[in-house]
C-alpha positions as CSV (number, residue, x, y, z in Angstrom):
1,X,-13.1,10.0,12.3
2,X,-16.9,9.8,12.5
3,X,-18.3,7.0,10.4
4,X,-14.7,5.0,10.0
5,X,-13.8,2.2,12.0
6,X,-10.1,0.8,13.2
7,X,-9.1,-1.6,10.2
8,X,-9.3,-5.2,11.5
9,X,-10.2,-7.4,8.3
10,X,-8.9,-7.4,4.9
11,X,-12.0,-5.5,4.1
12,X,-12.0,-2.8,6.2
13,X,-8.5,-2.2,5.2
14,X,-9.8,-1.8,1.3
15,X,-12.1,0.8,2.6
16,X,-8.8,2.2,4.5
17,X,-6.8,2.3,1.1
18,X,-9.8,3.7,-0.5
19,X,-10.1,7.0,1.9
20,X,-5.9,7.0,1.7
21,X,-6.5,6.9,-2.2
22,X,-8.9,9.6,-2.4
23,X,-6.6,12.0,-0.6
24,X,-9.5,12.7,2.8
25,X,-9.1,12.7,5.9
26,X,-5.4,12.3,5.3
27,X,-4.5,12.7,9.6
28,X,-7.7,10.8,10.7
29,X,-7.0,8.4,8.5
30,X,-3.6,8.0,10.1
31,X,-4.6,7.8,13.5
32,X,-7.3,5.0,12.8
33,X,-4.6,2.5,10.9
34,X,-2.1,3.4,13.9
35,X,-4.6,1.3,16.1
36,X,-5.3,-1.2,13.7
37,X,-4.1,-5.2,13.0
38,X,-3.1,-6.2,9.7
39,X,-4.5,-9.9,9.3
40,X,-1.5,-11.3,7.9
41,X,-1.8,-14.6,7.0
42,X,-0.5,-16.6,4.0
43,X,-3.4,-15.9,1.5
44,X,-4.4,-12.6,2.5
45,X,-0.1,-11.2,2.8
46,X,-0.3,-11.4,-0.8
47,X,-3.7,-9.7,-1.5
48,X,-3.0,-6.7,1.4
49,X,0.8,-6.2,-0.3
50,X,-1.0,-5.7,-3.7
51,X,-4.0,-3.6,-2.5
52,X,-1.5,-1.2,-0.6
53,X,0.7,-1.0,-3.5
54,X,-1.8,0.0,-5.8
55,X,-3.2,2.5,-3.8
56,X,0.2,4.0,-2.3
57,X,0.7,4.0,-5.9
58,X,-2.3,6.0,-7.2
59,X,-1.5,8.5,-4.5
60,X,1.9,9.2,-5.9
61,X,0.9,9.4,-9.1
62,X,-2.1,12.0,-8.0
63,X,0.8,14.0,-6.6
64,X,3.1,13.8,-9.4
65,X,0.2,14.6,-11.5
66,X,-0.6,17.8,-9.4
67,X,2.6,18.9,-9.0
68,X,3.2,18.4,-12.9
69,X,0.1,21.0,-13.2
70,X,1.7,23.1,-10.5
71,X,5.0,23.6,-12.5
72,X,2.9,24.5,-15.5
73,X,2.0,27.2,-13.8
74,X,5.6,28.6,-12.7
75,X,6.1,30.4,-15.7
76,X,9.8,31.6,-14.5
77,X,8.4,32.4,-11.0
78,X,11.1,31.3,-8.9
79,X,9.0,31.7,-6.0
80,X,6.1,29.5,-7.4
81,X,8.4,26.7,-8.3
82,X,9.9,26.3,-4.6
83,X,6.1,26.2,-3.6
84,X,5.3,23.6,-5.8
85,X,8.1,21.8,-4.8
86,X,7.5,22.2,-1.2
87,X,4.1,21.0,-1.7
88,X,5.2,18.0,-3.9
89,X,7.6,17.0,-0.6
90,X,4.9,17.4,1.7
91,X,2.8,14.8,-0.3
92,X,5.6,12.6,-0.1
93,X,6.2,12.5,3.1
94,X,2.7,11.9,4.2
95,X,3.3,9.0,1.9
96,X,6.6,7.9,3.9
97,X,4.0,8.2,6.8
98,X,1.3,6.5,5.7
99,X,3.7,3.3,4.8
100,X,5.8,3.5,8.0
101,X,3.0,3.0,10.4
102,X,4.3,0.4,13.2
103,X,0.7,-1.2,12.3
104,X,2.2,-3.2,9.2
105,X,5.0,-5.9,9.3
106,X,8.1,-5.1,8.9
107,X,9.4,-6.7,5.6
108,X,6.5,-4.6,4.4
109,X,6.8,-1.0,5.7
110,X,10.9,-1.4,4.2
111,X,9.3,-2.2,0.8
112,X,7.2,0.2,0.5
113,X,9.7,3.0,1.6
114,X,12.2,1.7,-0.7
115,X,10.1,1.9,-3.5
116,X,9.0,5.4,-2.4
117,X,12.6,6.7,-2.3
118,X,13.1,5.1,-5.4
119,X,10.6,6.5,-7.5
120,X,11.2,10.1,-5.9
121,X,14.8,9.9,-6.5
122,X,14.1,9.3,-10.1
123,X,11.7,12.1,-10.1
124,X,14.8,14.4,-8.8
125,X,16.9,13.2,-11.1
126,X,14.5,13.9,-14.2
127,X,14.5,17.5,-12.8
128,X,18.1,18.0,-12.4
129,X,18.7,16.8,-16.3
130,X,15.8,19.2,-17.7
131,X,16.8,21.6,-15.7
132,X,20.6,21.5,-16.8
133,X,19.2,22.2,-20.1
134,X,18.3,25.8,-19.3
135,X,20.7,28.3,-20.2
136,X,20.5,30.5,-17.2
137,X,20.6,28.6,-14.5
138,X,18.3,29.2,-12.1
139,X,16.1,26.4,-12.2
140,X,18.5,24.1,-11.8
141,X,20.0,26.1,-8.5
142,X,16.6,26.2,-7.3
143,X,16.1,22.4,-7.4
144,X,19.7,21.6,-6.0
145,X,18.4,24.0,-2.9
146,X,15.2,22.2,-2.7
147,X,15.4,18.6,-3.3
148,X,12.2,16.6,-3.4
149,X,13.6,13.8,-1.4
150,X,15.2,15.0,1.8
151,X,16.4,12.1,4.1
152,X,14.1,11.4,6.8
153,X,14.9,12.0,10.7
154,X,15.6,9.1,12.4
155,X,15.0,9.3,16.0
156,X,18.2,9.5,18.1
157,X,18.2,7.5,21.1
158,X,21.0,8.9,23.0
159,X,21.1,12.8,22.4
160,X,23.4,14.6,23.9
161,X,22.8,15.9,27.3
162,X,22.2,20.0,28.2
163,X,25.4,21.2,29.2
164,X,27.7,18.2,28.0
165,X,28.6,20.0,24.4
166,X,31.8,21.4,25.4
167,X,31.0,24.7,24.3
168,X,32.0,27.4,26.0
169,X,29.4,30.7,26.5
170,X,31.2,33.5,27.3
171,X,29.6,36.7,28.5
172,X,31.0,40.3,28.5
């Protein structure tokens, strides 16, 4: 990313949370951190937890806010409310991203996705009850079929080998 530099100091990770606040160069951005280092020592753990909340914060509530606008919009259109849905998930999961980078400690990166799941769960959950109140039904089958939070993929380190499924092809 031209004019950004790898994060190093506590400062150049403000200006990191910054550009991840203001939504740019959202895969850039993700790169750069990737190579970073964290300085995580006593004084500055505290600070760096705080500053990354906030603005891992401000982003959700930027998305939230946007997709709020985007179901405003909907106006019955079944169509337009999976869209909005689907691009409320795909904020959220550049979110999961952005706090699962190897680059931050541990104890960290857990907090933060805990928190995430947490608030998105609760956003679900808010849209399952108002969408039991309608009478017809359809918005709450469309938001069963598309849930906001959708369990991410872990990596499987032992999948199963070609041919080893015991499934039988035949041809006739």
């Amino acid at each position: 990313m031209s004019g950004f530099k790898t994060p190093t100091t506590y400062s150049d990770w403000i200006t990191s949370f910054q550009i991840f606040r203001d939504a740019h160069h959202d895969e850039e951005l993700l790169e750069t951190i990737a190579t970073g280092k964290v300085p995580w020592t006593k004084g500055v753990a505290e600070r760096f937890t705080q500053k990354m909340g906030e603005a891992v914060s401000d982003r959700l509530q930027k998305a939230v806010n946007q997709f709020t606008k985007e179901l405003g919009r909907v106006h019955g259109n079944e169509n337009a409310m999976v869209q909005a849905i689907l691009a409320f998930r795909r904020q959220i999961n550049y979110l999961i991203r952005f706090v699962s980078v190897t680059v931050f400690p541990e104890e960290l990166r857990n907090k933060m996705n805990e928190e995430l799941k947490k608030n998105v769960k609760e956003i679900q959950s808010y849209l399952l009850d108002e969408a039991k109140k309608e009478p017809s039904g359809r918005l709450l089958r469309i938001i069963q079929q598309t849930p906001i939070w959708v369990n991410q993929p872990q990596d499987n380190p032992s999948p199963i080998p070609m041919g080893k499924t015991k499934r039988r092809i035949i041809f006739e």
